[in-house]
C-alpha positions in Angstrom: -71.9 -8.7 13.6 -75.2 -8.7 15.4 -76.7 -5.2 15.7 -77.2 -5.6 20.2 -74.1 -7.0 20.6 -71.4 -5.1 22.6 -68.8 -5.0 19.3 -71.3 -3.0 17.3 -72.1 -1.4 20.3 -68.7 -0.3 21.2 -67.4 0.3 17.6 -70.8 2.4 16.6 -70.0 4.7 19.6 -66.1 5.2 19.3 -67.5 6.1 15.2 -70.3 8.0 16.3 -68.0 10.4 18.2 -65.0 10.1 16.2 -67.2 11.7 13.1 -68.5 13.9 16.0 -64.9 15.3 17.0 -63.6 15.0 13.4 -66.4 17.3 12.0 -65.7 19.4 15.0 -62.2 19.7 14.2 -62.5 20.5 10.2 -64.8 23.1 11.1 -62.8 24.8 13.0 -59.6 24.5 11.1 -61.5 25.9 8.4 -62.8 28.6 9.9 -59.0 29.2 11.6 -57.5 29.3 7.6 -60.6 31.7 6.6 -59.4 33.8 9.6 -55.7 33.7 8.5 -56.4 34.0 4.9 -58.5 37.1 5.3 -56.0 38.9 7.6 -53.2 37.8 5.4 -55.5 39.4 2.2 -56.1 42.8 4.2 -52.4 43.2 5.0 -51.9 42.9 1.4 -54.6 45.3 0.2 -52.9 48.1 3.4 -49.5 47.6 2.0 -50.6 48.7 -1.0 -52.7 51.3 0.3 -49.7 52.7 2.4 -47.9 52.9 -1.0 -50.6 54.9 -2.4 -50.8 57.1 -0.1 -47.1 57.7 0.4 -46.9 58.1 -3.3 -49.3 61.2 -2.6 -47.7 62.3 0.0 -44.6 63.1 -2.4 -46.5 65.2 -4.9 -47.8 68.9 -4.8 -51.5 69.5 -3.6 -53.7 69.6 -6.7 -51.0 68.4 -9.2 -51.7 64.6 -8.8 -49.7 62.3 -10.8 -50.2 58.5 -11.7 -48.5 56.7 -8.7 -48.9 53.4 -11.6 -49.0 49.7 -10.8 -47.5 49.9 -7.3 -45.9 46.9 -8.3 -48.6 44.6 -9.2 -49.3 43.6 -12.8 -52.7 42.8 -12.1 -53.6 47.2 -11.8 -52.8 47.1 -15.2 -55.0 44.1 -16.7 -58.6 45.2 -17.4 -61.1 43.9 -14.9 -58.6 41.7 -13.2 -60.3 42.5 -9.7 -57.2 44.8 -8.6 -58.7 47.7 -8.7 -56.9 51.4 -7.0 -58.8 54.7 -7.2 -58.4 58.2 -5.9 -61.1 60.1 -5.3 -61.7 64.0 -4.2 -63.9 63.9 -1.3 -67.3 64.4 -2.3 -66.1 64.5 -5.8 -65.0 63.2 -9.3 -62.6 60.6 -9.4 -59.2 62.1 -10.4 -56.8 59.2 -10.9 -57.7 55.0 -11.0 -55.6 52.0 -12.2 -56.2 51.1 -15.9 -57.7 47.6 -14.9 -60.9 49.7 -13.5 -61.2 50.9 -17.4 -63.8 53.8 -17.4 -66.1 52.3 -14.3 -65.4 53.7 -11.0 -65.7 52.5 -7.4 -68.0 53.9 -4.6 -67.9 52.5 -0.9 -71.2 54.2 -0.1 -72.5 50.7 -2.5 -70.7 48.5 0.0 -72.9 45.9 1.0 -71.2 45.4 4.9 -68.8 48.3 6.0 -67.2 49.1 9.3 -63.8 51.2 10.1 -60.7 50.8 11.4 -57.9 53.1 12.8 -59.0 55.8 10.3 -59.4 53.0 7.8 -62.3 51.7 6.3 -63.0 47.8 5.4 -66.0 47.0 3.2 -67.2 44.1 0.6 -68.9 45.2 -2.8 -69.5 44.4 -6.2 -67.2 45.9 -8.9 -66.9 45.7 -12.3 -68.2 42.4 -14.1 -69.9 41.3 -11.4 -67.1 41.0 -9.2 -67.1 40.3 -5.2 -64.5 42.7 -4.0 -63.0 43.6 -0.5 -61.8 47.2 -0.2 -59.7 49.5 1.9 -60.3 53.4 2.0 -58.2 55.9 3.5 -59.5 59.8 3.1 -55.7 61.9 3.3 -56.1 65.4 3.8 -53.4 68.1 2.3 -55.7 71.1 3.2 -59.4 72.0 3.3 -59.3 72.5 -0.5 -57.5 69.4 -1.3 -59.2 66.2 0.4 -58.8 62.9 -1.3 -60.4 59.4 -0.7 -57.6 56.5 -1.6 -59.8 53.3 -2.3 -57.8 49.8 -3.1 -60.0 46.9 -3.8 -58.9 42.9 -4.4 -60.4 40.3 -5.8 -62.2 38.5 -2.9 -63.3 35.2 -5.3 -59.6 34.6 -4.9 -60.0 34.0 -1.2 -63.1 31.9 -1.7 -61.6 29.4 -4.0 -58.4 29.6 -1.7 -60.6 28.6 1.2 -62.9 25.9 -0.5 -59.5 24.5 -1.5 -58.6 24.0 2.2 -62.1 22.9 2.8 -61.8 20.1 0.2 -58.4 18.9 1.2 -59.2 19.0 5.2 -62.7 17.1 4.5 -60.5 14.6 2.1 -57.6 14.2 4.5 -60.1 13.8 7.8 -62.4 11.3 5.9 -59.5 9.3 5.2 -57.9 9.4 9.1 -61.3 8.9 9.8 -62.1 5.5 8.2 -58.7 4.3 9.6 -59.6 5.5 12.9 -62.6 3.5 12.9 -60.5 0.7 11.3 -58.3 0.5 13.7 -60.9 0.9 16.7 -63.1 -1.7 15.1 -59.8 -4.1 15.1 -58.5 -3.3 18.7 -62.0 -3.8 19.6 -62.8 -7.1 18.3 -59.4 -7.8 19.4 -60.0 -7.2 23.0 -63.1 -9.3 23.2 -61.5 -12.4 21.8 -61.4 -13.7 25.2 -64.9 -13.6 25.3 -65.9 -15.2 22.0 -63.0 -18.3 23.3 -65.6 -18.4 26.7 -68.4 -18.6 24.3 -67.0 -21.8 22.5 -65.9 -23.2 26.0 -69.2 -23.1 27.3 -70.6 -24.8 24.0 -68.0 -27.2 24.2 -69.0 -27.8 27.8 -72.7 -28.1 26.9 -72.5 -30.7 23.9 -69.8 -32.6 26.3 -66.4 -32.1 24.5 -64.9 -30.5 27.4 -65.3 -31.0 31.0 -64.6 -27.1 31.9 -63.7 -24.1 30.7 -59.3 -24.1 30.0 -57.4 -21.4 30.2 -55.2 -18.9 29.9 -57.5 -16.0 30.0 -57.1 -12.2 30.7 -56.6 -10.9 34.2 -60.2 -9.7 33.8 -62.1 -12.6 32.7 -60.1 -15.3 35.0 -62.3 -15.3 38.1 -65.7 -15.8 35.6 -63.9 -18.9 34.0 -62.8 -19.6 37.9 -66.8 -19.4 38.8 -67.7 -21.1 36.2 -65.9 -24.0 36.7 -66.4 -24.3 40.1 -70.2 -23.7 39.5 -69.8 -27.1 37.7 -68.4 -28.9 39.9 -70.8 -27.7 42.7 -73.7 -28.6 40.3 -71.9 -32.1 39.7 -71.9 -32.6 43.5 -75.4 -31.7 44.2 -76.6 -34.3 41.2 -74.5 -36.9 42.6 -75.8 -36.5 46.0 -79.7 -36.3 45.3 -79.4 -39.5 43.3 -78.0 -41.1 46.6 -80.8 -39.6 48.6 -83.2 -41.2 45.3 -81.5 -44.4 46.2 -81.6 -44.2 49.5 -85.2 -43.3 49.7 -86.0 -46.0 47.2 -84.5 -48.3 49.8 -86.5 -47.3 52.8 -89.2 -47.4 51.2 -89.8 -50.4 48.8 -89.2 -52.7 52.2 -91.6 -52.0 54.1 -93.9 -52.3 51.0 -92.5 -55.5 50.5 -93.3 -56.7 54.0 -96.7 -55.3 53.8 -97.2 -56.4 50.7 -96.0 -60.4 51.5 -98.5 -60.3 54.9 -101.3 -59.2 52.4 -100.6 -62.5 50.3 -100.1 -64.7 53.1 -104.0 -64.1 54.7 -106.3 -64.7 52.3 -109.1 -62.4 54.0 -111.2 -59.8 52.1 -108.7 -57.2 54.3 -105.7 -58.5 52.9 -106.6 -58.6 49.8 -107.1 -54.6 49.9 -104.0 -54.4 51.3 -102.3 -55.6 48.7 -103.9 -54.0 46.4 -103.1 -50.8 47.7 -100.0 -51.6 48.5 -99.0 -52.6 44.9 -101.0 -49.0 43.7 -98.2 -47.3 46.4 -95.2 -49.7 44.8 -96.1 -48.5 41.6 -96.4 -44.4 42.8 -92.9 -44.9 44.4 -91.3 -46.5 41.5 -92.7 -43.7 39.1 -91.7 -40.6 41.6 -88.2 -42.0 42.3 -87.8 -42.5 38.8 -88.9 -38.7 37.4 -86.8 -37.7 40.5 -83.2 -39.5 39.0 -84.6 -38.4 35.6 -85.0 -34.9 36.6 -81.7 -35.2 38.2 -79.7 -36.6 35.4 -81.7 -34.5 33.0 -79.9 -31.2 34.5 -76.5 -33.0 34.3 -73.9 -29.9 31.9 -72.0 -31.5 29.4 -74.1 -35.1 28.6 -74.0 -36.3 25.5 -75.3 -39.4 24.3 -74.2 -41.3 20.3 -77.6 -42.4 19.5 -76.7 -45.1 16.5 -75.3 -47.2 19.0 -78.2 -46.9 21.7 -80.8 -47.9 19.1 -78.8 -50.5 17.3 -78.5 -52.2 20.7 -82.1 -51.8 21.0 -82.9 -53.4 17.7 -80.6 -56.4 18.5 -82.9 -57.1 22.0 -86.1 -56.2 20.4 -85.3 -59.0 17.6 -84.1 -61.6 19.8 -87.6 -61.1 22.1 -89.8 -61.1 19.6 -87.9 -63.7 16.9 -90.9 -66.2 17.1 -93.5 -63.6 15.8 -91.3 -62.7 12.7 -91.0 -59.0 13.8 -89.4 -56.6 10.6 -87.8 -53.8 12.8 -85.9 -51.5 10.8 -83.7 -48.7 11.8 -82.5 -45.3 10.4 -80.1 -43.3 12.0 -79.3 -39.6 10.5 -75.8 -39.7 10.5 -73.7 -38.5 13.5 -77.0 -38.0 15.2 -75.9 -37.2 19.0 -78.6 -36.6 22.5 -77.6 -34.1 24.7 -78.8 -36.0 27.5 -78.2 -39.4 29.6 -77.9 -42.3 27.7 -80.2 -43.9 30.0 -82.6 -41.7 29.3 -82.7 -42.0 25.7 -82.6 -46.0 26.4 -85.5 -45.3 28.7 -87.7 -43.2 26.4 -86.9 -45.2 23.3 -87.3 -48.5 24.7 -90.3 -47.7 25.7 -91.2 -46.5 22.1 -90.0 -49.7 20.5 -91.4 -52.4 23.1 -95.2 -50.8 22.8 -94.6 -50.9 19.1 -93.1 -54.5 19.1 -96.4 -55.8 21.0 -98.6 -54.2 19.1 -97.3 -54.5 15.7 -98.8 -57.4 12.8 -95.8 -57.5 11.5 -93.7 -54.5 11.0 -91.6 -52.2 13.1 -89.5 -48.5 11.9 -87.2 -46.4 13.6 -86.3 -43.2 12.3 -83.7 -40.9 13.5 -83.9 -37.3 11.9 -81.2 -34.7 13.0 -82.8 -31.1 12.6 -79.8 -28.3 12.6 -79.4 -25.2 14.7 -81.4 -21.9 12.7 -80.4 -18.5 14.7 -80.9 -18.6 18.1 -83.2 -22.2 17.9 -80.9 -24.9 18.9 -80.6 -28.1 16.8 -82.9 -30.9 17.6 -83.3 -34.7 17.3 -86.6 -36.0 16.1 -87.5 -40.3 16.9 -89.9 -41.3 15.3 -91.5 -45.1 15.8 -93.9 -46.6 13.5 -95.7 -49.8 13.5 -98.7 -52.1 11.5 -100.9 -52.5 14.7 -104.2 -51.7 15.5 -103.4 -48.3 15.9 -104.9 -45.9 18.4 -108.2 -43.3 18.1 -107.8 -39.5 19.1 -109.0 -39.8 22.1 -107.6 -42.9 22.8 -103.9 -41.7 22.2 -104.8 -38.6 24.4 -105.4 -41.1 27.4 -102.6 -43.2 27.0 -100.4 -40.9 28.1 -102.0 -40.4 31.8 -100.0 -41.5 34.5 -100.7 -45.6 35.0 -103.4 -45.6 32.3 -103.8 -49.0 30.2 -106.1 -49.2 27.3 -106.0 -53.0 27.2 -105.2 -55.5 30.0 -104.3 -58.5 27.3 -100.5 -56.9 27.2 -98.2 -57.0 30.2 -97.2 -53.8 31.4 -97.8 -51.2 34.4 -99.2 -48.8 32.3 -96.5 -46.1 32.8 -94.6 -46.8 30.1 -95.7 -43.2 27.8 -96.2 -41.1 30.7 -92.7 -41.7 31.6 -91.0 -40.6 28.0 -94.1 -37.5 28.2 -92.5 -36.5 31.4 -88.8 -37.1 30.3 -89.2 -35.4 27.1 -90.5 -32.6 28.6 -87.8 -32.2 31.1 -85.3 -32.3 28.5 -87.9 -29.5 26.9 -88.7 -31.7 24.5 -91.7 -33.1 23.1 -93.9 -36.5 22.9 -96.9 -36.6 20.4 -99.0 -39.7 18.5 -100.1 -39.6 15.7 -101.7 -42.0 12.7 -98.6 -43.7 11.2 -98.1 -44.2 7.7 -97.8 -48.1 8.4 -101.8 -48.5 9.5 -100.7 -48.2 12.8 -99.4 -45.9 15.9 -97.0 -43.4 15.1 -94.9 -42.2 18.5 -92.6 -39.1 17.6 -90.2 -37.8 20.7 -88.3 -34.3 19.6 -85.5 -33.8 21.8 -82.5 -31.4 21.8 -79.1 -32.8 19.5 -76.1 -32.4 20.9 
């Protein structure tokens, strides 16, 4: 999955705020349990006090008696973290549970302490160390006999209770988590199928394997296949009809030419000699605009695809059969399944006039070379011709001018000169490319790169 594509962009947001609102929500169940927990633990450490204190309330003023374990096991266990103590106001302790031992408890220590209802709450360290959370009551009998009831619980009971929670809700929400983004990721790439099948239509479409984009599709993506096609067909209609008009104008044009052009011959005056001369210059401009026109026309056509082994094999055969009494060697390799994604007249056009420059200007051999280059990323596959030959060859410069428009470099070889400036221009409106180079023969090496279907 391709990091700017709307999958990762749809399944990195729903993750992004699911860990968001699942963080969210852990925190504050935690701190909801803490709460609980707490209040739960106080309520537990004032029933206890209550019992203290009533247990004092049933006993004569300055004849205190040992009220016990109030039920808990833990007042008896030394240093357990249950700890109750008795106190006279702004004096010795009098009574304290045996798990206190010899130590006593003092409030003033308290590291945070507020009060409530006559009650005060406060967290301090006790004996061995120990993080406790304390209740104190002060119960007066009379002004001689005040006494401060102090209960204290072991509050490293509530913290492990409450990492506990912490480490089951962070376990369970990790888990719901990763299926949450599971499933998103699925319904997601589910959803979008339709696209992805739009995608392969259209590359269907464009290497010629379909005609149009076929249905069914979603409600949503209907009217773009819809457009699409129809886009097609217009673009199929407009192609048709400017290759009429190329006709047509090819029509009106090259008679009158021919007219001129047959007076010209017919009056053998200096006049009519420049004429036709012109006249054939104008023949040959018409013939090479009307041409690039249908190329540029049939270059643009969706969905052309061309089998190139066949197209050169024909070629071969005629190139053979004209050239039999020099003893040409013309051999041809194809890359297998090698397919244009173009005309087939076009890649008859630029190749044959590859081959027939190379057949006139060869000693004695002739190669054809069809390499298929594959798709990499985003770089579409390509289709690279190359056409070698024993000739003379051509210089630098030499090869640089052949390609102008009408240029020959030697008038001993019949031809109008437009031969290379026509595959220049075709390759390069099939965004292509057309070089020369030294071959390996001795001679002229042509190489056309054009896109593989």
């Amino acid at each position: 999955m391709r990091v700017n594509s709307l999958a990762f962009r749809l399944i990195a947001g729903a993750s992004l705020w699911s860990a968001i609102a699942l963080v969210v929500a852990g925190v504050i169940l935690t701190s909801l349990y803490r709460d609980t927990v707490e209040r739960a633990f106080d309520e537990r450490l004032s029933v206890y006090l209550k019992t203290l204190v009533g247990n004092l309330a049933t006993q004569a003023p300055g004849q205190l008696g040992d009220p016990g374990n109030l039920g808990e096991q833990r007042f008896e266990l030394i240093y357990s973290g249950w700890y109750w103590q008795i106190r006279q106001v702004n004096g010795p302790v009098l009574l304290a549970s045996r798990s206190l031992s010899t130590d006593t408890l003092d409030i003033a220590n308290a590291t945070s302490r507020n009060s409530v209802d006559g009650v005060e709450q406060a967290t301090m360290e006790g004996p061995d160390k120990q993080q406790l959370r304390v209740l104190q009551r002060t119960i007066t009998f009379d002004v001689d006999h005040r006494y401060d009831v102090l209960i204290a619980g072991n509050a490293s009971e509530l913290r492990e209770e409450i990492a506990d929670f912490r480490t089951s809700v962070a376990l369970t929400l990790a888990v719901f988590g990763i299926g949450l983004v599971a499933s998103t990721a699925f319904q997601i790439r589910w959803g979008l199928r339709p696209l992805e099948k739009v995608r392969r239509g259209l590359a269907a479409l464009r290497s010629g394997k379909e005609q149009g984009l076929d249905g069914p599709f979603p409600a949503e993506i209907e009217p773009l296949a819809k457009e699409l096609n129809a886009l097609m067909a217009s673009n199929q209609q407009i192609i048709e009809r400017a290759r009429t008009h190329v006709g047509n104008l090819a029509h009106a044009l090259k008679t009158p030419l021919s007219v001129i052009t047959n007076e010209a011959r017919s009056d053998q005056g200096g006049l009519s000699a420049k004429v036709g001369e012109q006249a054939e210059i104008m023949r040959m401009q018409i013939n090479h605009h009307l041409d690039r026109a249908r190329i540029a026309a049939r270059s643009q056509v969706i969905g052309a695809v061309t089998e190139v082994e066949p197209v050169l094999a024909r070629l071969v055969r005629a190139m053979r059969r004209i050239h039999e009494d020099r003893g040409l060697t013309i051999d041809l390799r194809t890359a297998p399944d090698a397919r244009f994604r173009g005309e087939q007249q076009d890649l008859e056009e630029m190749v044959g006039n590859l081959v027939d420059n190379a057949c006139k200007w060869a000693a004695s051999k002739v190669a054809i070379e069809v390499a298929y280059i594959p798709a990499a990323g985003d770089i579409d596959g390509s289709l690279v011709i190359r056409v070698d030959d024993d000739g003379p060859g051509l210089t630098e410069a030499e090869r640089l001018e052949a390609t102008r428009r009408g240029k020959r470099l030697d008038e001993s070889k019949p031809g109008s000169g437009l031969g290379l400036s026509i595959v220049t221009d075709l390759a390069s409106l099939y965004e292509g490319a057309f070089e020369m180079d030294r071959s390996p023969l001795g001679g002229l090496r042509a190489e056309v790169r054009l896109p593989a279907a």
